[in-house]
C-alpha positions as CSV (number, residue, x, y, z in Angstrom):
1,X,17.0,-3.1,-5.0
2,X,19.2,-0.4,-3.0
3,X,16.2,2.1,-3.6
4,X,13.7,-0.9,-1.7
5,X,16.2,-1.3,0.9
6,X,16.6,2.2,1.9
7,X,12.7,2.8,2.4
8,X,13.0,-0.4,4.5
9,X,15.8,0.8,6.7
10,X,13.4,4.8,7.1
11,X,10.0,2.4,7.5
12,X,11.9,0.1,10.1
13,X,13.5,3.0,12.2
14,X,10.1,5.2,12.0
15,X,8.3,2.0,13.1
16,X,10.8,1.5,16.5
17,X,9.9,5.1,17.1
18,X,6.0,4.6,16.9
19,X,6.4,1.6,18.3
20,X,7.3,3.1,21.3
21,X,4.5,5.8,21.5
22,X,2.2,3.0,21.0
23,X,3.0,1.2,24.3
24,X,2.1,4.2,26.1
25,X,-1.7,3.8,24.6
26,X,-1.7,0.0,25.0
27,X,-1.9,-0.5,21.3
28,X,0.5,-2.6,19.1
29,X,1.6,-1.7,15.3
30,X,1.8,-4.3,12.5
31,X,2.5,-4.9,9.3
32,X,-0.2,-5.0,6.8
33,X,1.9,-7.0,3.3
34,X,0.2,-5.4,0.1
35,X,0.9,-6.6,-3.8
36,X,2.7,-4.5,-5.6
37,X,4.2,-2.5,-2.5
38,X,7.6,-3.1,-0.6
39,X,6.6,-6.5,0.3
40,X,4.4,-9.0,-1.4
41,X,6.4,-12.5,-1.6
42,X,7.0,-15.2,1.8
43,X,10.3,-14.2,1.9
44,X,10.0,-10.4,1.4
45,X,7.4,-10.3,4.3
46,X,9.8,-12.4,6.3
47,X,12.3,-10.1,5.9
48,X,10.6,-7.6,7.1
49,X,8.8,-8.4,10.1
50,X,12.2,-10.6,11.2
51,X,13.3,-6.8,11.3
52,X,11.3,-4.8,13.0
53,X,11.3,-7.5,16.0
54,X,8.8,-9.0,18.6
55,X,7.3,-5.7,19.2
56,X,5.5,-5.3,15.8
57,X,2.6,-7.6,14.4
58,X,1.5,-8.9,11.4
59,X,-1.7,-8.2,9.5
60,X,-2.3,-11.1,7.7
61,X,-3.7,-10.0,4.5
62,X,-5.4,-13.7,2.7
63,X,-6.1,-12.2,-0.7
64,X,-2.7,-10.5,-0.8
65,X,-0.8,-13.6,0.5
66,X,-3.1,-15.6,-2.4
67,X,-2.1,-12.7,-4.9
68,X,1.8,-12.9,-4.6
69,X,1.6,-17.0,-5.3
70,X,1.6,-18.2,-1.6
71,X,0.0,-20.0,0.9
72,X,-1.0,-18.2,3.8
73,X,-0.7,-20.7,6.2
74,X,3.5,-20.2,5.8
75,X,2.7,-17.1,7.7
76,X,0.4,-18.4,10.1
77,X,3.1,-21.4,10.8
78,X,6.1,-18.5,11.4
79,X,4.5,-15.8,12.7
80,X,1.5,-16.7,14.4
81,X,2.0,-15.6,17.8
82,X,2.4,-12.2,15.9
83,X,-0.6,-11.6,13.5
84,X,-3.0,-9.4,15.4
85,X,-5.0,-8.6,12.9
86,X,-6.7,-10.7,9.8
87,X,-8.2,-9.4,6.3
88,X,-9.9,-12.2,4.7
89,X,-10.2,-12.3,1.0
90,X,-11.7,-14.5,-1.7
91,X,-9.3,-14.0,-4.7
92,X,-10.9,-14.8,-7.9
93,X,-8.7,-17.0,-10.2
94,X,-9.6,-15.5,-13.4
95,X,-9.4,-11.7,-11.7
96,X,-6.1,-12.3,-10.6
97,X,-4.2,-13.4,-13.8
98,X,-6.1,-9.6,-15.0
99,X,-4.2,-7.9,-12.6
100,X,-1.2,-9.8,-13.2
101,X,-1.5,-10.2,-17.1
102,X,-2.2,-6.3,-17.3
103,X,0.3,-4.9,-14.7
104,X,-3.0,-3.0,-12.9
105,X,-2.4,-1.4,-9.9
106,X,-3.8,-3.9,-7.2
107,X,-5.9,-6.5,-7.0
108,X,-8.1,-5.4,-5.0
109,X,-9.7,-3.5,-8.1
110,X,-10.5,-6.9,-9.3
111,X,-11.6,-9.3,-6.4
């Protein structure tokens, strides 16, 4: 876990930087949350953009959300004023316990 929370502490203090050159272009960064990367649960996602503050968005990622074993509407109910950004995705059941069963890389090489 301290390897996780290191790259979160780099990711979180590059992000304030970028952050800031972004408000001189009128654009705003978020966070996309991806299986398998540094965050893919609720609470991991949580975590993360409870960190990086008001400034950053969320990219709400459906297929991923539906991936980890949650309902996407959690994030929609605690960051909604934040998501600026939406993949939808139609996760296939079947696909998914592939990815899962077989430890592949994502599953978007199955959906």
């Amino acid at each position: 876990m301290r390897e996780v929370y290191d790259f979160r502490r780099f990711t979180f203090k590059r992000a304030f930087h970028l952050q800031r050159v972004l408000r001189w272009n009128a654009s705003r960064l978020a966070y996309h949350h991806h299986l398998m990367m540094v965050a893919e649960t609720f609470e991991e996602i949580s975590d993360i953009i409870g960190e990086a503050g008001p400034e950053t968005g969320l990219l709400l990622d459906t297929g991923h959300a539906a991936a980890a074993g949650f309902d996407y509407a959690k994030l929609i109910e605690r960051f909604g004023d934040r998501i600026v950004h939406i993949h939808l995705k139609d996760v296939r059941k079947a696909s998914r316990a592939e990815v899962q069963s077989k430890d592949l890389p994502s599953v978007d090489e199955k959906t």
